[in-house]
N, C-alpha and C positions, 0 to 999 in steps of 0.2 A: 602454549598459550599462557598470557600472565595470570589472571584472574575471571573465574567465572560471575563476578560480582560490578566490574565496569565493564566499558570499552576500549580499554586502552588496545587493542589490535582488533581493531572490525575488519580485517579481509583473514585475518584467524577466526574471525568465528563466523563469517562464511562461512569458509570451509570446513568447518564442523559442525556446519549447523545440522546437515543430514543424521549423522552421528549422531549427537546430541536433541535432533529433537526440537530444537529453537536457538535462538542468538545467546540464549544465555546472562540475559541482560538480567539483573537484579533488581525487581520490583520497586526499590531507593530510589536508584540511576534512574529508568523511566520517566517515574512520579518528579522527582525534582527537574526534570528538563522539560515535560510536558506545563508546569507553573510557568516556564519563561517562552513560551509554544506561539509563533506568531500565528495570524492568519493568512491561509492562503488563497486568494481572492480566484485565482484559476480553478483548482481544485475542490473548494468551496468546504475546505479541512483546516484545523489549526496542527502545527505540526512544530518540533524541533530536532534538531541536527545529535546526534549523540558521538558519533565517531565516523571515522575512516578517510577517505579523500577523493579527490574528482573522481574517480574509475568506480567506486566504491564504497557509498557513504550509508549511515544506516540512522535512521530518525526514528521520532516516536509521532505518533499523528491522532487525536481524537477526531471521529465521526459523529457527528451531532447528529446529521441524518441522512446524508449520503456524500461520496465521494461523484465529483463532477465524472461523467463519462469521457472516457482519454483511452487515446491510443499514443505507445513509443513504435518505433521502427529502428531503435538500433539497439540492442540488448533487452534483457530476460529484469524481471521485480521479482523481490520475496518476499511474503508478506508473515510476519509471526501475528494470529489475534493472542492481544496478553489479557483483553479483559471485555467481556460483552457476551453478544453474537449478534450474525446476521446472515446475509446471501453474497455470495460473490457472483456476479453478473459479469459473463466474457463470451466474445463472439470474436470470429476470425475476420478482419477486414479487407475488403478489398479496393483497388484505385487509391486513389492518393491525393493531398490538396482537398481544395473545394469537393470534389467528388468521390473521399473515401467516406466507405460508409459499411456498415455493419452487414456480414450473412446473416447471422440468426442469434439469436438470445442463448445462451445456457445459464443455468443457474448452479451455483453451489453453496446449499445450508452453512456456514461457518461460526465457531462457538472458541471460547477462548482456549487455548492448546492448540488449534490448527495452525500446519505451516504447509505454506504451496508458492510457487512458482505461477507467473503470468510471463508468459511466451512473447517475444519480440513481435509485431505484428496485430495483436490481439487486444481491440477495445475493453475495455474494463471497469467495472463498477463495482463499490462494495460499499451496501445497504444496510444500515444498524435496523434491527429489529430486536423489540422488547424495551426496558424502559432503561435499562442499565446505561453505561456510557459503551460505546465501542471503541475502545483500543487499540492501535494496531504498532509493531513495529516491523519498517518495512525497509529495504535495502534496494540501492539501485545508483545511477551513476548521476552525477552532479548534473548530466544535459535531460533526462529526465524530468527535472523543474523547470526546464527554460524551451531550448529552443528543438528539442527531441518529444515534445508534448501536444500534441492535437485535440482539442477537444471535439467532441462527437455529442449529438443528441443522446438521453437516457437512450438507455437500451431495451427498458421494458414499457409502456404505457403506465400498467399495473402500479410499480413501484412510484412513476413521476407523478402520479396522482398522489402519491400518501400524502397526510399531512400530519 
């Protein structure tokens, strides 16, 4: 790998992220990509592009207070939080279309240093809680932004309420 301080090979640090622990990204890299971060009006996140390419690209995203609830159906997200916390909200879906729609709620506490995997299939939210910002940098394949993306009702009541 060339440097643990950019991105110049994001499907290398993939692959080491287990190893490693996270992407490796350097707190710099982040911060100065997240100042040029569009919005994403689907997702309802500002986010920016850091490296890799269609099969494999790895962004940096702030949550102001939630991420839209979405399901992929063809491949796996990683998510590293680099700076907050919150809940990661996932539930297995079933049907498809108009008619997919959520089994059940799980939740998972999440605080900056976690790294986890969201399973092909699985609706998905992740909820800032506390006052900080939430930070996330998170990997996934170019059709994930576009046409691999379903959005789905919240997943919790609880949470759609916050304000």
């Amino acid at each position: 790998m060339a440097s643990e301080t950019g991105v110049e090979n994001a499907t290398e640090k993939i692959k080491l992220l287990s190893a490693a622990h996270g992407f490796g990204i350097a707190q710099n890299v982040w911060r100065e990509a997240l100042e040029k971060a569009k919005p994403d009006l689907v997702a309802k996140i500002r986010h920016a592009e850091l490296g890799g390419d269609s099969s494999w690209r790895l962004h940096v995203a702030e949550i102001s207070d939630r991420v839209a609830c979405h399901v992929h159906f063809e491949g796996h997200e990683i998510y590293e939080i680099v700076r907050g916390s919150g809940v990661m909200l996932s539930a297995p879906v079933e049907g498809s279309g108009a008619s997919c729609r959520a089994v059940r709620c799980d939740s998972l506490p999440v605080k900056a240093g976690d790294v986890f995997s969201v399973p092909e299939g699985f609706a998905h939210q992740l909820v800032r809680s506390g006052s900080e910002p939430l930070i996330i940098i998170f990997a996934c394949s170019d059709n994930h932004l576009g046409e691999d993306r379903q959005v789905l009702s919240d997943l919790s009541p609880a949470f759609s309420n916050r304000s």
